[in-house]
N, C-alpha and C positions, 0 to 999 in steps of 0.2 A: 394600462395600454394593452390593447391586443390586436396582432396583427391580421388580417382578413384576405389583402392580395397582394400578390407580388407581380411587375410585369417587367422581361428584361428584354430589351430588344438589339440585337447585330452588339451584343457586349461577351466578349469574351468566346467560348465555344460554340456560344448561344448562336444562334442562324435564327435571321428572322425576327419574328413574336413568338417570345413562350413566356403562358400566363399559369401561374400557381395560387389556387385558392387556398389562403392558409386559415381558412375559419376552422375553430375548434369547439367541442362542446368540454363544460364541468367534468364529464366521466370520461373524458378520452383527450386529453390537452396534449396527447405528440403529434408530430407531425414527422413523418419520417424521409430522409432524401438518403435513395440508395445510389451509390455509382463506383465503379471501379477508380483507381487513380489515376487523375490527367480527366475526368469526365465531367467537371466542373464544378462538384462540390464548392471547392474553396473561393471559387470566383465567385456565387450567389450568397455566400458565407461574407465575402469581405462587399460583394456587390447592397446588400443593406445596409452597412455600416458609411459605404461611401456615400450612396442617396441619400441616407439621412446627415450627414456633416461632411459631403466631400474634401476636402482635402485634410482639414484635420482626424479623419478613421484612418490617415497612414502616418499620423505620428506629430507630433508638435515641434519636432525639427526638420519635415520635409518642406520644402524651396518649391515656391510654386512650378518655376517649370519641371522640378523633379516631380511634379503631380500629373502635369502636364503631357509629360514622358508617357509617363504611367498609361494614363487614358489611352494615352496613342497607341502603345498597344494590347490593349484590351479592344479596338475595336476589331470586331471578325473578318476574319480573312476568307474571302472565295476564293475559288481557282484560279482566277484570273484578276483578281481585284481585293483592296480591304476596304472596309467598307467607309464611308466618311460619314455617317451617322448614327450615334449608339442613344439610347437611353436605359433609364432603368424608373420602374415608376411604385411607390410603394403605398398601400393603404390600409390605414389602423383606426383603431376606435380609440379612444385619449378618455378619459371621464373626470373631471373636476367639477368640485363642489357638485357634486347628486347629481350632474349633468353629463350627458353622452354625448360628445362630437365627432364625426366623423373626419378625419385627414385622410387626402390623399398630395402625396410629397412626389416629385418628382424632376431626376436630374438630367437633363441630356448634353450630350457633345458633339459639336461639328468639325472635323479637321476642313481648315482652310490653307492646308500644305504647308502654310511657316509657321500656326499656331493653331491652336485647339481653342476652341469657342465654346465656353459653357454654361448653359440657362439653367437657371432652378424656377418652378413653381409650385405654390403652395394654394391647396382648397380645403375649404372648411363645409363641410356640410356641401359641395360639389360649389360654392363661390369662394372667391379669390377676398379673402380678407382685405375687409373695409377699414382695419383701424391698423392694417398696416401699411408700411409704402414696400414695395419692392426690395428697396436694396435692406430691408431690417428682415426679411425673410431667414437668412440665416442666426440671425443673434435669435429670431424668434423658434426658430429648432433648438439650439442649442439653450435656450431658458426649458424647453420642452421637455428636451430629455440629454441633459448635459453629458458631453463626451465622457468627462470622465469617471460620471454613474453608468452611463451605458457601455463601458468596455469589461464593466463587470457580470456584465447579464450577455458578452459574446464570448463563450466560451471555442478556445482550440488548442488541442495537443502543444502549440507550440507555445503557447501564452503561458501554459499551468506547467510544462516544462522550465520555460524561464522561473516561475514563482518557485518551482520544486529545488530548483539551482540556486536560488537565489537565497533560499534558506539555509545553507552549505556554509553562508557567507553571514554573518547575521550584520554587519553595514549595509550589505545592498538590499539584505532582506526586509532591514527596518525601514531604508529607504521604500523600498516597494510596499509595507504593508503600511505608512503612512499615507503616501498616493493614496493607496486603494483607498482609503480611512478617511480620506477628501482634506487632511491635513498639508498637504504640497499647496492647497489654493491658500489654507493662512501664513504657509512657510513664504508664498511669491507674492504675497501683500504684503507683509513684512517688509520682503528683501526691494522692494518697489517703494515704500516709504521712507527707507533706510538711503536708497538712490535721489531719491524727489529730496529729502531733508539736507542728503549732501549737497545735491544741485543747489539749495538754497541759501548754505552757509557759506559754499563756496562764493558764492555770488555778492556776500557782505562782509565776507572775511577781509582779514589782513595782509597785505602783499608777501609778506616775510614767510607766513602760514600756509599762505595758496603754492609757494616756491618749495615748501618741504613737504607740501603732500605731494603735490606733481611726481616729486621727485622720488616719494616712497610710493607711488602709484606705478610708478615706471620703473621701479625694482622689483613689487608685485609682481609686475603684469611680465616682466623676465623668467620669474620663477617658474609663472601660473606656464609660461613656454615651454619652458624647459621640462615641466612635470608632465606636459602634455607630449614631448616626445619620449620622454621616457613610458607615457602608457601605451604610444605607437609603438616603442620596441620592445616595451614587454607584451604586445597583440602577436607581435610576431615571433617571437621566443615561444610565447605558448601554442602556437601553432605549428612552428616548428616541432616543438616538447610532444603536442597530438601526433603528430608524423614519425616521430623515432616512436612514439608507441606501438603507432599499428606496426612499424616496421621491425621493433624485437618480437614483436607476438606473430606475426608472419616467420622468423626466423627461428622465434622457438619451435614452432610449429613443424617446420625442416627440421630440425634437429630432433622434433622428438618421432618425426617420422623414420627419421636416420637410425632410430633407438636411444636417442638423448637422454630418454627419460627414464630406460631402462638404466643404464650408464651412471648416469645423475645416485639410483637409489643401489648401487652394486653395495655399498657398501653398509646401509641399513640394513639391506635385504641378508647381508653376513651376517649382520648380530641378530636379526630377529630370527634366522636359522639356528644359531648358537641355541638362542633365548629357548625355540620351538623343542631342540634336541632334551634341555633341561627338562625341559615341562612335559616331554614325553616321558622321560626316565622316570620323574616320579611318578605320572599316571599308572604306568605299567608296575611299580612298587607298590601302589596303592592296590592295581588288582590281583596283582602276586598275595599280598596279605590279608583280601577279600577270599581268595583259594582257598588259602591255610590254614579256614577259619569255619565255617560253618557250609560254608560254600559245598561241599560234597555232597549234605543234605540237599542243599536244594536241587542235586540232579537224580534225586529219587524222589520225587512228591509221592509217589502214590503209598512209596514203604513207609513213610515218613507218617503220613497218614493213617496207615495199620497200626504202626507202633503205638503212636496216641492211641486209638481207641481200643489196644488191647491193655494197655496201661489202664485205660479210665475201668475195662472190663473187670481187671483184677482187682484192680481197688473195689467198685462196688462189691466184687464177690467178698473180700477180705471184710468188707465192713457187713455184709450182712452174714458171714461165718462168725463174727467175733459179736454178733447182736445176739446169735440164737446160744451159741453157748451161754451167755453173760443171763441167757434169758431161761437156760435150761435148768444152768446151776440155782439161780434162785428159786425157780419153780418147785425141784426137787428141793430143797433148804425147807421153802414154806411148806412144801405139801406133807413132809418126814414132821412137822412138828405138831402141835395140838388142833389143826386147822380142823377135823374131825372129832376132836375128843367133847367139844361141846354141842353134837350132834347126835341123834338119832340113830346113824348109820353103819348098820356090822358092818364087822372088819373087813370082811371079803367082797360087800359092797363098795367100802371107800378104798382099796385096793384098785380096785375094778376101776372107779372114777380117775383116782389117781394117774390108772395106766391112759384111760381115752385120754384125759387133759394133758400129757405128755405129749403124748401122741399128735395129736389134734395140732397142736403148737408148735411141733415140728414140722407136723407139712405146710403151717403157713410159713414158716422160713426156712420152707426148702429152697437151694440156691439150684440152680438150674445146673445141667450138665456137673454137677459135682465131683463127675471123673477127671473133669477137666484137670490140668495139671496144673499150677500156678508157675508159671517160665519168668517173672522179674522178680524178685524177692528185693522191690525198692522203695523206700521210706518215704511218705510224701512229698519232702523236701526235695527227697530224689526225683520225683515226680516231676513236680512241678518245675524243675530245673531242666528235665528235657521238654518240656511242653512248650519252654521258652526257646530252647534253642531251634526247635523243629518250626515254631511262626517266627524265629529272628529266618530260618532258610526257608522257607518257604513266602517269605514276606518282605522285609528289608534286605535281603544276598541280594534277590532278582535286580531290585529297583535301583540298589547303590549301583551294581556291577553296570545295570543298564547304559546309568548315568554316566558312571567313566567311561566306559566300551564307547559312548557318543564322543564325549570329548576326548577321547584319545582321537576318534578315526578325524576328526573337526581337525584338530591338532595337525597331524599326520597329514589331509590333505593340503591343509597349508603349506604343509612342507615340500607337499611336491609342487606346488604352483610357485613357489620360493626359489625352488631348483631350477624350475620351469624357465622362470624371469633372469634366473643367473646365466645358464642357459643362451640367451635370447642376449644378453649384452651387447652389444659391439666392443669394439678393441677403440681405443682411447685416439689413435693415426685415425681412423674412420672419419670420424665427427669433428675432430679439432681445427678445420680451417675454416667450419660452421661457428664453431666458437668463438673463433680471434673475432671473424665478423661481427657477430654476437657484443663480443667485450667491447669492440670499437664503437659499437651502437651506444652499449650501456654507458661508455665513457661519454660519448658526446650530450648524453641526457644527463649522466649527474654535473656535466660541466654548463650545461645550460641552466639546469637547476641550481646551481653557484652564481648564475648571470644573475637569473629572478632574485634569489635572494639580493644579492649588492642594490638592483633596479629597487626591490620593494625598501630598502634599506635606505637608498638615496632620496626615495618615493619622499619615505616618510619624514627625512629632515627637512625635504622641503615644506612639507606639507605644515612642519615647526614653526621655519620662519615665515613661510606665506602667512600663518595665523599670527603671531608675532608682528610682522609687517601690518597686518590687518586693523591689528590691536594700537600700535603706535598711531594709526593713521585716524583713529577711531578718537584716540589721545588727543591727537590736534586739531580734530572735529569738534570736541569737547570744549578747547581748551579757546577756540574761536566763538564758539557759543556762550562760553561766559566771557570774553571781554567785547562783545560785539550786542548789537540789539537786534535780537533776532525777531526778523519778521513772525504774524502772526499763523501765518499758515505752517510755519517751520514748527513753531509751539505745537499745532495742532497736529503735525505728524509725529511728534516727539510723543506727545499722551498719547495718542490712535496706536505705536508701538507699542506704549506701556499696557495699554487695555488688551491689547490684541495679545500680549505675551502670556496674560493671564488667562485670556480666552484660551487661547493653544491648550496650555495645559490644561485648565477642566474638560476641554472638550476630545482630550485623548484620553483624558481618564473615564471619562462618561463611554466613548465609545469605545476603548479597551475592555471593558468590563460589560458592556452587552456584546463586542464578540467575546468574549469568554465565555458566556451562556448559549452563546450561537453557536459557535466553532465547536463546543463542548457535544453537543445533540446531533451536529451535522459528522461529526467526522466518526463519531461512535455509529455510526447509520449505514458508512459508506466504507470501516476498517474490520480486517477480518480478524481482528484480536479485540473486538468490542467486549469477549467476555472476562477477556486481562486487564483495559483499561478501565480506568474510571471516569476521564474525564481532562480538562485540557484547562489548565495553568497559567493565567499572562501576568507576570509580574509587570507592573506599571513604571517603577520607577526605571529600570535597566532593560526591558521591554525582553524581556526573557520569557520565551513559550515552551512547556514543558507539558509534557502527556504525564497524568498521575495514573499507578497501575492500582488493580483494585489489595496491594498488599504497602501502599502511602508511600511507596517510592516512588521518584521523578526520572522522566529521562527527558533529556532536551529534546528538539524537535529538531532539530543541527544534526541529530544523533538516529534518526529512523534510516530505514535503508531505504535504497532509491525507490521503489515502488510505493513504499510507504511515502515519503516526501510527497509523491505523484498524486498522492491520495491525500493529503493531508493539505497540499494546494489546492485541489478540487474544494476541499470542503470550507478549506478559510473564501476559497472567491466564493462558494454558495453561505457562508456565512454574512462576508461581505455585503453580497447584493440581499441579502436580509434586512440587515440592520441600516440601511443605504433608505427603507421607505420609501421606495420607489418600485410597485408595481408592474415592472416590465418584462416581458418576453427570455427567455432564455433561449438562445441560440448556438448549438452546441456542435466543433467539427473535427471529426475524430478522436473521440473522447479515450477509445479503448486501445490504440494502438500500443502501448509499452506496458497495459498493466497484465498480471497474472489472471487466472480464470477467477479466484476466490475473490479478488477486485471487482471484477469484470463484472460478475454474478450482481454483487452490493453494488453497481451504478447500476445496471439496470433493476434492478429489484425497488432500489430505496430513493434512487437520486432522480431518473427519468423522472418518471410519474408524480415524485412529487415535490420539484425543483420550483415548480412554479402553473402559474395556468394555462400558460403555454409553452410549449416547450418544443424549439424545431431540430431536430438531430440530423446531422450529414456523416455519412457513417458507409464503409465497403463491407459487402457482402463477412470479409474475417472477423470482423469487427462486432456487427450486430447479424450474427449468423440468425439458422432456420431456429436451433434451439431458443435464441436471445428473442427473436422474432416473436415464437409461440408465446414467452412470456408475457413479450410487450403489447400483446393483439389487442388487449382489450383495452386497454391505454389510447393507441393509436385510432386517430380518427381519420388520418390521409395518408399516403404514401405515394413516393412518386419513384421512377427510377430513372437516373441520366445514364446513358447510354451514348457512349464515341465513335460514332464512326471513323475509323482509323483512313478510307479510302479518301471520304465526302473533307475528312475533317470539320466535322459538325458534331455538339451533343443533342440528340434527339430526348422528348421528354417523354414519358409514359405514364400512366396510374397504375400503381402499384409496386411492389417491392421487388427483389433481384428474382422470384422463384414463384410470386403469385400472380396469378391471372388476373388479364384486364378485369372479368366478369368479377371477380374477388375483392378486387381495390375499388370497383364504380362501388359494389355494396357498403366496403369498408368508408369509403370516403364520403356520401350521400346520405347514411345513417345517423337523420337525428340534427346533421348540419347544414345551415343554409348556404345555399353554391352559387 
């Protein structure tokens, strides 16, 4: 299905005719609706939903004149008048088996002052369907695109809120992720043959049997009362419960304006002064013993420096004074002995040689400045023991001492902001008639919270023998079925339970286990810890959904924080309308309002553009800002902006977004799409 026009006429903000072509191409499937809030977003949002299955897109227990209502006032109001005729008219392309048809669906209303009058028509290819009659027009929408595959594909803040809450709770949450899972339509065929099979046994049963259901029917139906006021007063205990909240957190808020809260920590702040005083004292011992130690060197680098290299100076001197003796005595040993007597050469000759080769060997181990005085007479041990102390102070002093001198002054400033806040107290008479109020608050809340429990306590034995009651009545249903001849149609709602019970279960475990592959891919897409998780868990039998991290631990899904839930709804309803095989439109209205940026970012990056092949967003300027915009440009194929006029009381419609120009949106909108 893809949707091409919308036309809404005197509905809602709407003045007049205002028409929206919502044709899309392949490379650009958004469509984007800017408007401030109150500018009519939510009414073209819920206004499709209604054209395509009016009174069931407001719920499966509103009353028709409470629809009725409705309409009446959605029709616009002028200055001087509201109007008594509204429509809204919508047209899509539908494609089955390899075929393209085109629909256009269209609802309108006439107030005739005591009632609301309202037409639907349906065309096919621009004729009024030949093989239907009129009044099947609606079953034939609803075979089309069943309400409740299509409230998965209309995404709003307040929809994936409830699912987000609802997973808090994990009853209501299974209840709702069954809904979604189209398991509610075998749960109310069941509970419909279970009624048909009773009507039928009753009807052949035994007078004695018919007298004790009644009777346990109407002890039920007391309970099913009773439980039912009891959720009335616990709507209002919890509403109540909301109202002491904001109203202690408004009071702490005085109080801590008062200095409450300074008040509140006087006396942490004494022991972490204590604590700060200790951890000072050893700092300062630490660099008292840093002093006493090497520390004096390093406030001479440069002598420190000399020293080494006149140490290194004497030593090389000493070892080349101790080479040329070592070198002179042998010379003289070998030269004194026969080194000449098997030669050739007079004595006064080898004399002669003798003296230059002394000679000669001396001045290659002349040590330089020889006058020099040798000032350390220290052993290299010695040596080497100051060469260490001189790079422990020139090297390790600086950087320990550094370290502590930070965390001492770290320490230290603490200390004065500790003072500071002691300081800054109030005296305990100040604040204490903020407190009694305070305490009276907190007392009527944990006293409420005493009510709820007893209410949910009460809840649940009812809840005991309603199913008890249920069970006996279920007994004597039974127990009329065998001494009775039961009709054959009663047989055959009896098996159509038994098949159908079987059905249920493969067919939640079938579809439990493709969204697990769904849910798994979509929420890793749209969460900003996709490089912690691994992936997303449905236990089938106990229906437990658990995020698995990439280190094989589990966390519930009960157990994400609110933003997360927020996101985690998002992705089970875009899982949802996945695995649902039904190609339709995504419809999406104010998707960003409550999540963080690093959310915000993963919807528009991953979930816009590729939620589906169409996809129509209604979104305020904070929401889908210039940043979000620039991303989404090349996505977007249309844009429109609603605009209020606050005097006319009218939304006026535009092309283009909160901050681009007509000339901008005709290009963006007309590129590529037919209009």
């Amino acid at each position: 299905m893809k949707l091409t026009k919308l036309v809404i006429n005197d509905f809602g903000p709407y003045r007049g005719r205002n028409e929206f072509q919502l044709s899309t191409s392949q490379e650009s499937p958004i469509i984007l609706f800017g408007g401030s809030n109150g500018a009519g977003k939510t009414t073209l949002f819920r206004g499709i939903q209604i054209c395509l299955h009016g009174r069931s897109a407001l719920g499966r227990r509103v009353s028709e004149s409470d629809y009725k209502e409705h309409i009446r006032g959605k029709l616009h109001e002028y200055s001087d008048h509201s109007a008594d005729e509204a429509s809204i008219r919508l047209e899509f392309e539908y494609a089955y088996m390899g075929e393209v048809d085109h629909y256009s669906v269209e609802r309108s209303w006439r107030d005739r002052g005591k009632s609301i009058v309202e037409n639907l028509e349906v065309r096919r290819n621009g004729k009024l369907p030949s093989d239907l009659d009129k009044d099947q027009w609606e079953d034939f929408l609803k075979e089309l695109i069943p309400p409740g595959v299509s409230q998965l594909f209309f995404f709003d803040g307040e929809k994936v809120q409830e699912l987000a809450t609802a997973i808090e709770d994990d009853e209501s949450f299974e209840d709702s992720l069954f809904s979604l899972l189209g398991l509610d339509l075998v749960d109310r065929l069941d509970a419909d043959l279970s009624i048909y099979r009773s009507r039928k046994l009753d009807e052949s049963g035994l007078e004695g049997l018919k007298e004790e259901i009644k009777e346990l029917r109407e002890e039920k139906e007391e309970l099913e009362n009773r439980r039912q006021e009891l959720k009335d007063e616990k709507e209002d205990k919890e509403d109540r419960l909301a109202e002491l909240e904001t109203e202690i957190d408004s009071k702490e808020a005085d109080i801590a304006q008062e200095g409450g809260a300074y008040a509140d920590k006087r006396e942490e702040l004494k022991e972490r002064r204590a604590e700060l005083n200790a951890k000072i004292e050893n700092v300062e011992e630490d660099i008292r013993e840093i002093a006493t130690d090497a520390y004096p060197f390093a406030l001479a680098p440069g002598l420190c420096k000399s020293v080494v290299n006149r140490l290194k100076e004497e030593s090389e001197k000493q070892e080349t004074a101790a080479a040329r003796e070592r070198l002179d005595s042998e010379l003289d040993e070998a030269l004194n002995g026969e080194v000449f007597s098997d030669l050739d050469v007079p004595d006064d000759q080898a004399e002669e040689i003798k003296t230059r080769l002394q000679s000669e060997i001396k001045n290659r181990f002349q040590v330089d400045d020889e006058d020099t005085q040798l000032l350390h007479q220290f052993s290299e041990s010695q040596r080497r023991e100051m060469y260490g102390v001189v790079d422990q102070a020139l090297n390790e002093v600086p950087e320990n001492l550094g370290s502590k001198s930070g965390e001492l002054e770290s320490m230290v400033r603490e200390l004065q902001d500790i003072e500071s806040q002691l300081g800054r107290a109030p005296e305990e008479e100040d604040i204490s008639p903020l407190i009694e109020e305070l305490n009276e608050l907190i007392e009527e809340k944990e006293s409420l919270k005493s009510d709820l429990e007893d209410i949910e306590e009460e809840l649940s034995t009812l809840e005991t023998r309603t199913s008890r009651l249920g069970n006996q009545i279920d007994n004597k249903l039974d127990r009329k079925e065998d001494e009775e001849t039961i009709s054959e149609r009663a047989d055959l709602a009896s098996n159509v339970q038994n098949v159908l019970s079987e059905y249920r279960e493969d067919l939640a475990k079938e579809k439990l286990r493709n969204l697990e592959d769904a849910l798994t891919e979509r929420y890793l897409a749209l969460s900003n810890k996709s490089d912690f998780y691994e992936g997303i868990e449905v236990d089938e039998e106990e229906l437990n959904i658990q995020v698995k991290t990439k280190h094989g631990n589990h966390k519930p899904q009960s157990e994400l924080s609110a933003g997360e839930r927020q996101i985690f709804a998002t992705a089970l309803l875009w899982a949802l309308a996945e695995i649902s095989g039904r190609p339709l439109p995504f419809i999406v209205d104010t998707p960003l309002g409550r999540l963080d940026k690093a959310h915000r970012e993963n919807l528009v990056e991953n979930f816009f553009p590729e939620a589906a092949h169409q996809v129509l967003v209604f979104s305020t300027d904070t929401e889908i800002d210039d940043e979000y915009y620039d991303q989404l440009n090349d996505d977007v194929t249309q844009a429109y902006h609603l605009d209020y006029n606050q005097e006319e009381g009218y939304t006026s419609v535009s092309r283009g977004y909160f901050w681009s120009s007509p000339d901008q949106a005709e290009e963006i909108d007309l590129e590529g799409v037919p209009q």
